[in-house]
VEXPAGU-588304 format. One record per residue (C-alpha): x, y, z; residue number from 0; residue in three letters. Coordinates in nm, 3 decimals, decimal comma. Layout:
# VEXPAGU-588304
+---------+---------+---------+-----+--------+
|       u |       v |       w | num | residu |
+---------+---------+---------+-----+--------+
|       X |       Y |       Z | NUM |    ALA |
...
+---------+---------+---------+-----+--------+
END
This chain:
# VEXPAGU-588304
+---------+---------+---------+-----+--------+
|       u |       v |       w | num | residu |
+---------+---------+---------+-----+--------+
|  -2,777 |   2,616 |   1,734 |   0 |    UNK |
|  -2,719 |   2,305 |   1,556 |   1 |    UNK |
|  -2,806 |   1,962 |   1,747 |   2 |    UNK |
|  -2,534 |   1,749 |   1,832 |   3 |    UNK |
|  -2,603 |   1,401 |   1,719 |   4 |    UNK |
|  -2,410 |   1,137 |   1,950 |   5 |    UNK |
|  -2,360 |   0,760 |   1,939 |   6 |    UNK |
|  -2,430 |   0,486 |   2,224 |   7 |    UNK |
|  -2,282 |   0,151 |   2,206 |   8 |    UNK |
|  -2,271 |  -0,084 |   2,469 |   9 |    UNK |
|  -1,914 |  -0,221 |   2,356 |  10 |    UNK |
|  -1,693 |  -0,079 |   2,148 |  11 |    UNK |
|  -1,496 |  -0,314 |   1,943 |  12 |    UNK |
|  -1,367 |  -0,469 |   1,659 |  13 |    UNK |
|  -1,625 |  -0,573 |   1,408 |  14 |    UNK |
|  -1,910 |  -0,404 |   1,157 |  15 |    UNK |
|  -2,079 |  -0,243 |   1,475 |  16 |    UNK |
|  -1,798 |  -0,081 |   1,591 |  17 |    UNK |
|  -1,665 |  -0,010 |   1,218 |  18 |    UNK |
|  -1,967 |   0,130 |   1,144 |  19 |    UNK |
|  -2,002 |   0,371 |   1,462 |  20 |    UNK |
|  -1,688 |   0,500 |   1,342 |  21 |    UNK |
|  -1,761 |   0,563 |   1,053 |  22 |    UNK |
|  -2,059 |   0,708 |   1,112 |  23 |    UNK |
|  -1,940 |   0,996 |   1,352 |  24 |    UNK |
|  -1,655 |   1,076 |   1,100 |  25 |    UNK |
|  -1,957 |   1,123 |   0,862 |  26 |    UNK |
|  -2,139 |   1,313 |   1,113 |  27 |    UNK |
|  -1,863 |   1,546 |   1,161 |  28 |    UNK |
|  -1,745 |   1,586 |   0,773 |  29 |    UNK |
|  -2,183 |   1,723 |   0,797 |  30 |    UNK |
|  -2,100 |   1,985 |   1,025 |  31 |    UNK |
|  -2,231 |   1,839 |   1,361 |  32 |    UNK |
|  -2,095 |   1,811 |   1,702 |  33 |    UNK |
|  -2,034 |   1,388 |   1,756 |  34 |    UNK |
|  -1,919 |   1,166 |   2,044 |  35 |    UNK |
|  -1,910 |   0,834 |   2,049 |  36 |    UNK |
|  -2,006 |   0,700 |   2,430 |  37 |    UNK |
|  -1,921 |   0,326 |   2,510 |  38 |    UNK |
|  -2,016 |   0,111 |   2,885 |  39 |    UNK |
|  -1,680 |  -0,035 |   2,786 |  40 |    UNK |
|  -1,416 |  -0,034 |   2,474 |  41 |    UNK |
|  -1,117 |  -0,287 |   2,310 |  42 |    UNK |
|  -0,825 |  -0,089 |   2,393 |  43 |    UNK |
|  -0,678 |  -0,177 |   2,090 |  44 |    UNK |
|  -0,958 |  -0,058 |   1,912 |  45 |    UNK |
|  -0,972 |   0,275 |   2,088 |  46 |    UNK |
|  -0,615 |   0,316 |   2,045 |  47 |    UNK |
|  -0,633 |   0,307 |   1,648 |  48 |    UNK |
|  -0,961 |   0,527 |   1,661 |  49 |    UNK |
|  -0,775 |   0,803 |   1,873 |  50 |    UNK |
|  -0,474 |   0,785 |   1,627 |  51 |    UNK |
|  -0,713 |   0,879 |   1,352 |  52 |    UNK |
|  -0,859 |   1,148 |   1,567 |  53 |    UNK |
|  -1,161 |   0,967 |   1,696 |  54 |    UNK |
|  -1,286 |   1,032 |   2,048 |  55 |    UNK |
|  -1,440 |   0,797 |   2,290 |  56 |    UNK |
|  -1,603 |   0,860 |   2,605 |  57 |    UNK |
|  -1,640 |   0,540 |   2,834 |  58 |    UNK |
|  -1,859 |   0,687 |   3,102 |  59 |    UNK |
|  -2,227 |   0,748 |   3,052 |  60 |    UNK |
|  -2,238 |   1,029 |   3,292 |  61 |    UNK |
|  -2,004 |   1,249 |   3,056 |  62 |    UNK |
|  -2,248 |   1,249 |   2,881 |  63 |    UNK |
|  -2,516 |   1,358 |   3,136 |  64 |    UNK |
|  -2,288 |   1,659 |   3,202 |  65 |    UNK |
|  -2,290 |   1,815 |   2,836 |  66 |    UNK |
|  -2,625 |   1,682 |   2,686 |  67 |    UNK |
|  -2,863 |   1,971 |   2,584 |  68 |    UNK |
|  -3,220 |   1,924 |   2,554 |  69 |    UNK |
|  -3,206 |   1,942 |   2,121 |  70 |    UNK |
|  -2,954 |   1,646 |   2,098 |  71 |    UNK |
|  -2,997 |   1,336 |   1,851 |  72 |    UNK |
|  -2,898 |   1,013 |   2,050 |  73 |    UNK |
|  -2,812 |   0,729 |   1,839 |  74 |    UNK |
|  -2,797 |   0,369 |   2,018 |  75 |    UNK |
|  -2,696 |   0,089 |   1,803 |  76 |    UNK |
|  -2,841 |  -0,264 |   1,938 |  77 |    UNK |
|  -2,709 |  -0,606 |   1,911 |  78 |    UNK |
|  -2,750 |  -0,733 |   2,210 |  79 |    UNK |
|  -2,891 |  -0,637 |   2,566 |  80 |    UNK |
|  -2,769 |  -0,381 |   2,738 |  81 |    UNK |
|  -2,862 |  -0,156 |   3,091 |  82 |    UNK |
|  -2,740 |   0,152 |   2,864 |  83 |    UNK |
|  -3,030 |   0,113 |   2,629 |  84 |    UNK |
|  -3,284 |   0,152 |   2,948 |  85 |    UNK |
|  -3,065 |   0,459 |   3,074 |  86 |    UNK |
|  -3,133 |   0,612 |   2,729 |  87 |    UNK |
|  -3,456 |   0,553 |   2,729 |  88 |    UNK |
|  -3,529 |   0,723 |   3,025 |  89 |    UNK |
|  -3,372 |   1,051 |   2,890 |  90 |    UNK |
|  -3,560 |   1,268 |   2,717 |  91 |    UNK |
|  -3,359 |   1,381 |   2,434 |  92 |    UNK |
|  -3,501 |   1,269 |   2,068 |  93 |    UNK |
|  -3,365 |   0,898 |   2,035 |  94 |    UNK |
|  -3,302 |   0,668 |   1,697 |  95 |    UNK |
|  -3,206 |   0,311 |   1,714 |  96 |    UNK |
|  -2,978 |   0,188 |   1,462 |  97 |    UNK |
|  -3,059 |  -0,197 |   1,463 |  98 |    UNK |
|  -2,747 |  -0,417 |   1,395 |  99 |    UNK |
|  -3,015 |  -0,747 |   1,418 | 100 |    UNK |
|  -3,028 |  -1,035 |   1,736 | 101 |    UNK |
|  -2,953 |  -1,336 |   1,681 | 102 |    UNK |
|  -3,166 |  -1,576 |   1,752 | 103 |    UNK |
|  -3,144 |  -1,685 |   2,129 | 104 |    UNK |
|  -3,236 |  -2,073 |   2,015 | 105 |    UNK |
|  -2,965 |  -2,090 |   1,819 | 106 |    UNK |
|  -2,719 |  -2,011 |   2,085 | 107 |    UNK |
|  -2,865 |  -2,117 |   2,431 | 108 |    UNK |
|  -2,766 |  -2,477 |   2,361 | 109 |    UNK |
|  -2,420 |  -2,355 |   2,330 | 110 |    UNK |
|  -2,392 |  -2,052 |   2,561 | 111 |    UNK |
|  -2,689 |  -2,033 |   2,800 | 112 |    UNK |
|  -2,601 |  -1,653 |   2,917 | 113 |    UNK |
|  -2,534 |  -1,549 |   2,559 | 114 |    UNK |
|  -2,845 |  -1,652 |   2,479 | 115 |    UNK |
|  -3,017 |  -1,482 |   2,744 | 116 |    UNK |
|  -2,838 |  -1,191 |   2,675 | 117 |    UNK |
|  -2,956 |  -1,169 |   2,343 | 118 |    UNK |
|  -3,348 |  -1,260 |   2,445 | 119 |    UNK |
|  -3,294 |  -0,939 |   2,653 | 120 |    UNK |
|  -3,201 |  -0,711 |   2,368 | 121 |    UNK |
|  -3,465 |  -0,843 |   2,174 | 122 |    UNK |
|  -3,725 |  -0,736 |   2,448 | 123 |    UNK |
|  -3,586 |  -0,407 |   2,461 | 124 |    UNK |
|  -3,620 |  -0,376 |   2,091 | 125 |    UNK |
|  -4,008 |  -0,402 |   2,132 | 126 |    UNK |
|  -3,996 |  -0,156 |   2,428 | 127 |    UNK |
|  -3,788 |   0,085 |   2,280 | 128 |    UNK |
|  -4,018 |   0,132 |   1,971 | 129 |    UNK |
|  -4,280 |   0,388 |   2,118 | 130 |    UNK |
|  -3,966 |   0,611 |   2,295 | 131 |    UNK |
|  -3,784 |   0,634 |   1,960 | 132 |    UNK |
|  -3,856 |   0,895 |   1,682 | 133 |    UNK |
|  -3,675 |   0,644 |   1,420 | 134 |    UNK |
|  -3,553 |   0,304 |   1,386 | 135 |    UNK |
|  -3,232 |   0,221 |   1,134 | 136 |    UNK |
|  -3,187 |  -0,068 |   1,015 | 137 |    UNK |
|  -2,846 |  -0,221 |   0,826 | 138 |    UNK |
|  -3,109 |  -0,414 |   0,583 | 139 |    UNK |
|  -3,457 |  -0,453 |   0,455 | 140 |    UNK |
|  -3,430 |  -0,787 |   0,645 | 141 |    UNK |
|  -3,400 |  -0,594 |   0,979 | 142 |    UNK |
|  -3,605 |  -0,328 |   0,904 | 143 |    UNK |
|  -3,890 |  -0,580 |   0,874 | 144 |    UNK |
|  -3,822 |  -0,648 |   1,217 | 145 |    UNK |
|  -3,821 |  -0,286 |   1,399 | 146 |    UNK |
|  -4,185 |  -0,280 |   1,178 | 147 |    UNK |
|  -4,258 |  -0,619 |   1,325 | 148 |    UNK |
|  -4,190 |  -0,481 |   1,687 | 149 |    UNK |
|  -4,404 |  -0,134 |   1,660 | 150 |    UNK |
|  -4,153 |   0,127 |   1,516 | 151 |    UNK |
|  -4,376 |   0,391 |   1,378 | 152 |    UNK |
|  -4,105 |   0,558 |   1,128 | 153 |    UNK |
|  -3,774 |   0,331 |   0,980 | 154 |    UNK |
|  -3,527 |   0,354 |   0,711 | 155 |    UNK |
|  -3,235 |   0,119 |   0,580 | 156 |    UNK |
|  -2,901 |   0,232 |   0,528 | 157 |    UNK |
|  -2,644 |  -0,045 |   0,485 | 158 |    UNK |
|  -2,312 |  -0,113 |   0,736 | 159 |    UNK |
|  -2,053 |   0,152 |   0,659 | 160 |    UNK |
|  -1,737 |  -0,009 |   0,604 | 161 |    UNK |
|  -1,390 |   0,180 |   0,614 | 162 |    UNK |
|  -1,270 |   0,268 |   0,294 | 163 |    UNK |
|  -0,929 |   0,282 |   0,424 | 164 |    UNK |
|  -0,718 |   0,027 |   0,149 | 165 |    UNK |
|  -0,508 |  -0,251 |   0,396 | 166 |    UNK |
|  -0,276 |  -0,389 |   0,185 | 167 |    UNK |
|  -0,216 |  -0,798 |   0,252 | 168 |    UNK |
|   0,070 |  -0,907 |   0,522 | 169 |    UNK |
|   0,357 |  -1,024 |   0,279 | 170 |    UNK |
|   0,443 |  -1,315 |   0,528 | 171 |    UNK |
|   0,112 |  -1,455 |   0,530 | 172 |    UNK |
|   0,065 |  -1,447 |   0,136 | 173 |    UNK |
|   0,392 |  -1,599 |   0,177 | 174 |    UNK |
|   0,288 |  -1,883 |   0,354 | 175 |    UNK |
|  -0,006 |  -1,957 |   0,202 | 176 |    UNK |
|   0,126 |  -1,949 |  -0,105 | 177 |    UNK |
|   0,386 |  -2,199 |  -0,028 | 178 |    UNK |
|   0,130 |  -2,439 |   0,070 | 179 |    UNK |
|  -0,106 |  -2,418 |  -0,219 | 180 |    UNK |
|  -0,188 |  -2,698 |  -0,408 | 181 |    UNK |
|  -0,575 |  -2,681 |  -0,447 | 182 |    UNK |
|  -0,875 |  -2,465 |  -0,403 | 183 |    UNK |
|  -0,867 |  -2,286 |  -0,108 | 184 |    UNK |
|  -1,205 |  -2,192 |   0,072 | 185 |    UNK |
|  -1,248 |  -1,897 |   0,319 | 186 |    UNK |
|  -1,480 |  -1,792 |   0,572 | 187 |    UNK |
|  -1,490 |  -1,496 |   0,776 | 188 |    UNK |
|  -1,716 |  -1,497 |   1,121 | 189 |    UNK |
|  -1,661 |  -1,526 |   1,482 | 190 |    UNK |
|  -1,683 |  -1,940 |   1,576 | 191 |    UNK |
|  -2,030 |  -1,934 |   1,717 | 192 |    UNK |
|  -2,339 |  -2,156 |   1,655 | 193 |    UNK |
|  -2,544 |  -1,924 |   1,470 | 194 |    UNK |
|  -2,235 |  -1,904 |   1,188 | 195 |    UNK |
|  -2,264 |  -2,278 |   1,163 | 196 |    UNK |
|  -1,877 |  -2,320 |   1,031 | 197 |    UNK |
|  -2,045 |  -2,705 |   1,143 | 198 |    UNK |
|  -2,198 |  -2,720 |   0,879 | 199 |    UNK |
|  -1,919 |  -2,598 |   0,688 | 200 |    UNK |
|  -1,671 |  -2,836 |   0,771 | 201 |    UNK |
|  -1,937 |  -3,138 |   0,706 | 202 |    UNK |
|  -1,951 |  -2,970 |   0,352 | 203 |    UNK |
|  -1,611 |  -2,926 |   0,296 | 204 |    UNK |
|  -1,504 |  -3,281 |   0,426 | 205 |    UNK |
|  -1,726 |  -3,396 |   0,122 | 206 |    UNK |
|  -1,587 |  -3,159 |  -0,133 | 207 |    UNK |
|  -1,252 |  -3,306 |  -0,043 | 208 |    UNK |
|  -1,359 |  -3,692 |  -0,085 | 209 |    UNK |
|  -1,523 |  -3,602 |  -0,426 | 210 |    UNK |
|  -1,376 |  -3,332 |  -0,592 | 211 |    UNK |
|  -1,032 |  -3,216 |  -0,449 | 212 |    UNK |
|  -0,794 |  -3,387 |  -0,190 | 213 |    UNK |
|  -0,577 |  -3,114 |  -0,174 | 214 |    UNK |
|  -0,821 |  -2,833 |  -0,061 | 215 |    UNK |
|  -0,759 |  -2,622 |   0,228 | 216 |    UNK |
|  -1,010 |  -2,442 |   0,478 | 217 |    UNK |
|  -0,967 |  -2,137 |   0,637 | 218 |    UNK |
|  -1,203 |  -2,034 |   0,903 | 219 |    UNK |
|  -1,066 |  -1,696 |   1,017 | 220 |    UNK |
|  -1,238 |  -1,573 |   1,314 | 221 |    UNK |
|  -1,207 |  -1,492 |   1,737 | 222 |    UNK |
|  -1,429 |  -1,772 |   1,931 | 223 |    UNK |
|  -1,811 |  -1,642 |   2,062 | 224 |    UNK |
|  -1,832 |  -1,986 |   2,223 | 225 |    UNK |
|  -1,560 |  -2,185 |   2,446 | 226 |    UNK |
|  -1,797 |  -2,471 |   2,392 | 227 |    UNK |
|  -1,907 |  -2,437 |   2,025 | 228 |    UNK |
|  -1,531 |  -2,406 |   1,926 | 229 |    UNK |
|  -1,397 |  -2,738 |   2,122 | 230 |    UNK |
|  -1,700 |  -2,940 |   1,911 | 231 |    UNK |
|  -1,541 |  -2,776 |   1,578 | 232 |    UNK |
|  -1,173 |  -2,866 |   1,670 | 233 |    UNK |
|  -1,307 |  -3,204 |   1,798 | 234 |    UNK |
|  -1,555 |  -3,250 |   1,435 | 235 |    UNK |
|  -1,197 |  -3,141 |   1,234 | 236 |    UNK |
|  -1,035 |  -3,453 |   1,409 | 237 |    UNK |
|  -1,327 |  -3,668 |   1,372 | 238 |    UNK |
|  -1,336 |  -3,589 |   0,984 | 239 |    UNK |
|  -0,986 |  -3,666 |   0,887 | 240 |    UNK |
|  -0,895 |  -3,298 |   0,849 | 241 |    UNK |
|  -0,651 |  -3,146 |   1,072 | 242 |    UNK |
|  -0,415 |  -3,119 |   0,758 | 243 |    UNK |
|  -0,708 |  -2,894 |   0,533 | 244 |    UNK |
|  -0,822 |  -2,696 |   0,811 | 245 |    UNK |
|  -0,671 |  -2,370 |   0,988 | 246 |    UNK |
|  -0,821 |  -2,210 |   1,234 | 247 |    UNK |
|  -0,690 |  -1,844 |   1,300 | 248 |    UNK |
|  -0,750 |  -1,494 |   1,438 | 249 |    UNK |
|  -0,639 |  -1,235 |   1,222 | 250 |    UNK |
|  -0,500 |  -0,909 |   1,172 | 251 |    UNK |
|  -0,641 |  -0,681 |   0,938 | 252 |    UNK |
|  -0,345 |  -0,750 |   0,717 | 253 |    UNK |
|  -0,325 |  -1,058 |   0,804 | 254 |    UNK |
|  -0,680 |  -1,070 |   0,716 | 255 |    UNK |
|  -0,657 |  -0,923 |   0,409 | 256 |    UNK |
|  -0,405 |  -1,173 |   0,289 | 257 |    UNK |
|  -0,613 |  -1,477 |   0,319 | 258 |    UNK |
|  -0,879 |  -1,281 |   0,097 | 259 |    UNK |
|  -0,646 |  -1,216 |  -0,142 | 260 |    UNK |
|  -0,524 |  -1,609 |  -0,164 | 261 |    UNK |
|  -0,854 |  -1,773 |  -0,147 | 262 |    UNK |
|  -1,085 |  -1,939 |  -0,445 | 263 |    UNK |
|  -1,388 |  -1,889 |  -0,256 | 264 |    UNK |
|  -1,585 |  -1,733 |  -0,031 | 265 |    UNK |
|  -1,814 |  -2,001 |   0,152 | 266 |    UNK |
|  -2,100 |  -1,860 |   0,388 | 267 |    UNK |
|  -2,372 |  -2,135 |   0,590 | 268 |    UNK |
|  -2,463 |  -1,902 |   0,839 | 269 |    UNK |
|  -2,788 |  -1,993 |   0,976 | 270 |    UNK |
|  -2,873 |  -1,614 |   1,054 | 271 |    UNK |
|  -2,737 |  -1,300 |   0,904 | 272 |    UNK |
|  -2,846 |  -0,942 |   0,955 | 273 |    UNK |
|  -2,615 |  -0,848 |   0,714 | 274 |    UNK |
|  -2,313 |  -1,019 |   0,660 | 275 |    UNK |
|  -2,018 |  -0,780 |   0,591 | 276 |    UNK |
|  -1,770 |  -1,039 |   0,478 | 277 |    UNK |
|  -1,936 |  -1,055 |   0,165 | 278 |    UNK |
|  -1,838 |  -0,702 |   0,078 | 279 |    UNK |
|  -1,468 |  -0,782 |   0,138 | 280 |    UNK |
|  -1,471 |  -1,073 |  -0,051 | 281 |    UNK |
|  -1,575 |  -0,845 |  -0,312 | 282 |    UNK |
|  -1,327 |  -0,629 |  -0,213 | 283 |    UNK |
|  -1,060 |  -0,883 |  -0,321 | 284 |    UNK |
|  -1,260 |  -1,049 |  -0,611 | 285 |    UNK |
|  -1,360 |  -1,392 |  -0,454 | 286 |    UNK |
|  -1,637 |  -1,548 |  -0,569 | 287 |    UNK |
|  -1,945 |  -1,587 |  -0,282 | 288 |    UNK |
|  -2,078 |  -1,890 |  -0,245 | 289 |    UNK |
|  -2,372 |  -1,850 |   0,031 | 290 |    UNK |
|  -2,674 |  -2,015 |   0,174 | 291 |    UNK |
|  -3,019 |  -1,790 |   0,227 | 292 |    UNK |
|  -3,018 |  -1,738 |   0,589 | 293 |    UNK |
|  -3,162 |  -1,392 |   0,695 | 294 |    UNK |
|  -3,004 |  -1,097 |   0,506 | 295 |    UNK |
|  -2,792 |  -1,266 |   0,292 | 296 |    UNK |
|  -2,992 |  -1,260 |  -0,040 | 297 |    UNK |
|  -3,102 |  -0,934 |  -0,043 | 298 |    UNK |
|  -2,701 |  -0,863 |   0,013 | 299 |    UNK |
|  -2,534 |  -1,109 |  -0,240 | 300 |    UNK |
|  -2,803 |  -0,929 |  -0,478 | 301 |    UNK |
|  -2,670 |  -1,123 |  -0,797 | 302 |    UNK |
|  -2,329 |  -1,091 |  -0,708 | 303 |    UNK |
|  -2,315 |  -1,479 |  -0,561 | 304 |    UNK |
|  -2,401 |  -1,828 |  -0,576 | 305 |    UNK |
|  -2,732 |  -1,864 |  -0,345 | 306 |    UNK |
|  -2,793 |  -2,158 |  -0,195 | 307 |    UNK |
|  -3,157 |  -2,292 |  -0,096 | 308 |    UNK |
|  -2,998 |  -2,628 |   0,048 | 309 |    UNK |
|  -2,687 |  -2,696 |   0,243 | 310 |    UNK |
|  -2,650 |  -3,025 |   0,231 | 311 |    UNK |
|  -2,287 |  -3,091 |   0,197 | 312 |    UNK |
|  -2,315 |  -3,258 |  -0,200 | 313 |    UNK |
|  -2,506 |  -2,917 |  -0,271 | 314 |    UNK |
|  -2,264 |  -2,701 |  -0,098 | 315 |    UNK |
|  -1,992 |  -2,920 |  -0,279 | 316 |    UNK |
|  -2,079 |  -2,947 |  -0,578 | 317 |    UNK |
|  -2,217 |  -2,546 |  -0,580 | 318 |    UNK |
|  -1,813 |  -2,431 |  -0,506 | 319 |    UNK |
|  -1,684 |  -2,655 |  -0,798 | 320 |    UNK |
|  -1,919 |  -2,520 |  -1,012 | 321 |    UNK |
|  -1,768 |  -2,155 |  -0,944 | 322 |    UNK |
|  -1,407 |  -2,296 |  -0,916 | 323 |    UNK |
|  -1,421 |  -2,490 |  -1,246 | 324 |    UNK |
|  -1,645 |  -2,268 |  -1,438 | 325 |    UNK |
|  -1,412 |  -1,979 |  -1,525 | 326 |    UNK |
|  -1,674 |  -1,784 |  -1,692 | 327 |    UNK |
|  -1,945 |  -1,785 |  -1,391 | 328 |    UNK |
|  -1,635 |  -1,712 |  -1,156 | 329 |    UNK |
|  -1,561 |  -1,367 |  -1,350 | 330 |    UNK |
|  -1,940 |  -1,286 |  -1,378 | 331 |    UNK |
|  -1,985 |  -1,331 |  -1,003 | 332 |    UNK |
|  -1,631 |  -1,076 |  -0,948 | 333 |    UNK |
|  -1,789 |  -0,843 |  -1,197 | 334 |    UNK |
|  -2,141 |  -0,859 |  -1,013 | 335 |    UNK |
|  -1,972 |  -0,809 |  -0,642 | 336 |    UNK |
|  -1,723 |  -0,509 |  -0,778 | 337 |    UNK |
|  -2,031 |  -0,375 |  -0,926 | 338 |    UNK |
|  -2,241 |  -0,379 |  -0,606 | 339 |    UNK |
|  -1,914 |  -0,250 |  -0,408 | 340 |    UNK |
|  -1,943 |   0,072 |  -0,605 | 341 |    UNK |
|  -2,317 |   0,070 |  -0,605 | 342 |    UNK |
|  -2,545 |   0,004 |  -0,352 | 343 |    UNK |
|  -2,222 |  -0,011 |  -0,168 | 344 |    UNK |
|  -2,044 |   0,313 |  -0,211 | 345 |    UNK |
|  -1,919 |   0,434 |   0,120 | 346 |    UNK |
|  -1,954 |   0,782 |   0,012 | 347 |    UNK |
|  -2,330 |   0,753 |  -0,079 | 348 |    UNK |
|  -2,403 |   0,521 |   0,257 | 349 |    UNK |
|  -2,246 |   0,770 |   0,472 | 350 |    UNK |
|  -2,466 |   1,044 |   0,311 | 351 |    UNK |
|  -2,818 |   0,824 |   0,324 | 352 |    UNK |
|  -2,659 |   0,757 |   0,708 | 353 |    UNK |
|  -2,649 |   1,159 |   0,789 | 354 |    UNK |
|  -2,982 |   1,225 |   0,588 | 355 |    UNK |
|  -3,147 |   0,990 |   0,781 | 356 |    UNK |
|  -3,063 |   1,129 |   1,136 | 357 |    UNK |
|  -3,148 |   1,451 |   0,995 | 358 |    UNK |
|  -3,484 |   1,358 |   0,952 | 359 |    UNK |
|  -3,562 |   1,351 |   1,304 | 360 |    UNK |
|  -3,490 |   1,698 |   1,391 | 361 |    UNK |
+---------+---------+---------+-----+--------+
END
């Protein structure tokens, strides 16, 4: 009999992880195995859109329990702590973490005290979890480095696996931006948290505007991590002289994918990325990257971005002029991310690396 190879998550939402999980039992399927996707809790939003493309999701544990068979694959994907990674590891069926990366828990502690404990907790269970588990996945060489780093005896890399599925941009929105355009627009995509360091992207922007364009707009589009974290940005906004140049909005994946398709650059500061999937959708929509070398994000702007060793706001400045005014570079850096898209990229060929790799372990 063929094993069944199911996915854990401790949430289910919207975002790479729970793209990705997705995306990963539709390829698991398409292979010709059984594959459930079992969440502690879900968006119903999210759920509702997976169950209208015929995706099932099973929010108790303990259904589980009731139809696992001893050959099963059991696929938990870590980001954060969670009691469901103990209750796996207490089950004997073979076991794979697919590491989605912690952030670091100095980085948000300051901010978010039980966030950051939360995330010291998943990066203990990491370590413990790395003598129960026949393989550890990682989304990039960056993480990978870290399942080694924490005692995983066998690992492999296979990249987020976005949806292919083409959303074409809310009408209204390109609209309204449109309307409003009168200079370069900057974008960046992240949830408002500490560790994203839109701080530090607003101090660079605020200069860009004093010495190279006073009619620039920012558009930080993003739901907030941190209550606290997102007050200091509105407050830094006001304190800057900016309330006119910067929007602050949660989007919908049209709305989303009309603010890629207005913008003149792609800005990224992060301070920690294990990843960094808005890079591929500003691809995607042929805006030019513009990112500073925290974590992951080199080895996945590959040559298909401007990367920053310094954020100090003149660098960060005087980097996105460079792509805005120099029309050449700006169509070398399109050509570079379209490139990667269909490369290293390819849904079709991640989802296959994704199913190879699971297959290993049987």
């Amino acid at each position: 009999m063929t094993p069944a190879v199911h996915q854990f998550v401790p949430r289910l939402e919207p975002g790479a992880v729970g793209v990705h999980v997705l995306q990963g039992q539709a390829a698991l399927r398409a292979a010709g195995y059984e594959s459930e996707v079992f969440a502690s809790e879900v968006d119903a939003a999210f759920v509702a859109a997976a169950r209208a493309r015929e995706t099932d999701v099973v929010l108790d544990f303990e259904e589980y329990a009731r139809r696992a068979r001893p050959d099963d694959v059991l696929v938990y994907h870590l980001a954060i702590g969670a009691v469901l990674a103990d209750r796996l590891a207490a089950r004997s069926e073979t076991l794979v973490v697919d590491h989605h990366n912690l952030t670091p828990a100095e980085l948000l502690e300051p901010w978010d005290p039980g966030v950051g404990s939360a995330v010291a907790w998943g990066r203990r269970q990491l370590g413990a979890l790395a003598s129960r588990c026949r393989l550890g996945l990682a989304d990039s060489r960056f993480n990978e480095d870290e399942l080694l780093a924490a005692g995983y005896r066998a690992t492999a890399t296979v990249p987020v696996m976005l949806d292919p599925t083409v959303v074409e941009p809310d009408p209204d929105t390109v609209a309204r931006l449109g309307a409003g355009k009168a200079g370069t627009d900057w974008l960046f995509v992240g949830r408002l948290a500490p560790n994203k360091a839109q701080h530090d992207l607003l101090a660079a922007f605020a200069m860009y505007v004093r010495a190279h364009d006073p009619t620039a707009r920012l558009w930080l589009v993003g739901g907030s991590a941190s209550d606290r974290y997102t007050a200091a940005l509105r407050g830094l906004v006001e304190t800057l002289g900016l309330v006119d140049r910067v929007e602050f909005v949660g989007a919908s994946p049209a709305a989303l994918a009309a603010y890629y398709d207005q913008a003149d650059v792609f800005v990224c500061l992060s301070d920690h990325e294990g990843f960094c999937v808005p890079l591929l959708e500003a691809w995607s929509h042929a805006v030019p990257v513009v990112a500073f070398a925290a974590g992951a994000v080199p080895e996945t702007l590959g040559d298909a971005g401007l990367v920053l060793h310094d954020k100090s706001p003149a660098v960060v400045a005087a980097s996105v002029q460079r792509v805005v005014a120099d029309a050449g570079l700006r169509s070398t850096l399109v050509a570079h991310g379209t490139r990667r898209l269909r490369g290293a990229f390819d849904p079709a060929q991640v989802r296959q690396r994704f199913v190879a790799a699971l297959e290993s372990t049987m």
